[in-house]
C-alpha positions, 0 to 999 in steps of 0.5 A: 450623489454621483452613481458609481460605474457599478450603479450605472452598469447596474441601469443596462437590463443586459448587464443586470441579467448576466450580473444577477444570473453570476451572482446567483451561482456565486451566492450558492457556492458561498453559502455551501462553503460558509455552512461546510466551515460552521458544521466544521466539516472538509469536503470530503466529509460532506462528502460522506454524508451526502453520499457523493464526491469530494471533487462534486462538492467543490464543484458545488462551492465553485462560482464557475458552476451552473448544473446544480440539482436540487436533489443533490442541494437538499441533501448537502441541506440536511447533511449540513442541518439546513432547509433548502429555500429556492425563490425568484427574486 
């Protein structure tokens, strides 16, 4: 089966670094918007539960952020009825 440019990149431990590290905040923001929709909140009253601003949230939900803390992760947790679970792949 012939590899994909993605799966060849994929080999070069350079690229997988910087993909994986992309990745990773990526995945964080994604997961935070994809659990605001499912509770049926807006930003702005996700907000409210964890006590911070709508503009932080959306920073949060952005792929181009990288300065999470995980203090202000669990809260946007419990605001949304999730555990915060951090591990090293």
């Amino acid at each position: 089966m012939k590899k994909s440019i993605f799966d060849k990149e994929m080999e070069n431990p350079r690229f997988k670094a910087i993909y994986d590290e992309i990745a990773t905040e990526l995945n964080i923001g994604e997961q935070i918007a994809r659990l605001r929709h499912e509770a049926r909140l807006s930003q702005s009253e996700l907000a409210k539960k964890v006590c911070t601003s709508r503009t932080a949230i959306a920073r949060y939900e952005s792929g181009d952020y990288d300065r999470y803390n995980v203090s202000t992760l669990m809260k946007i947790g419990r605001a949304l009825h999730k555990k915060l679970k951090i591990s090293y792949i």
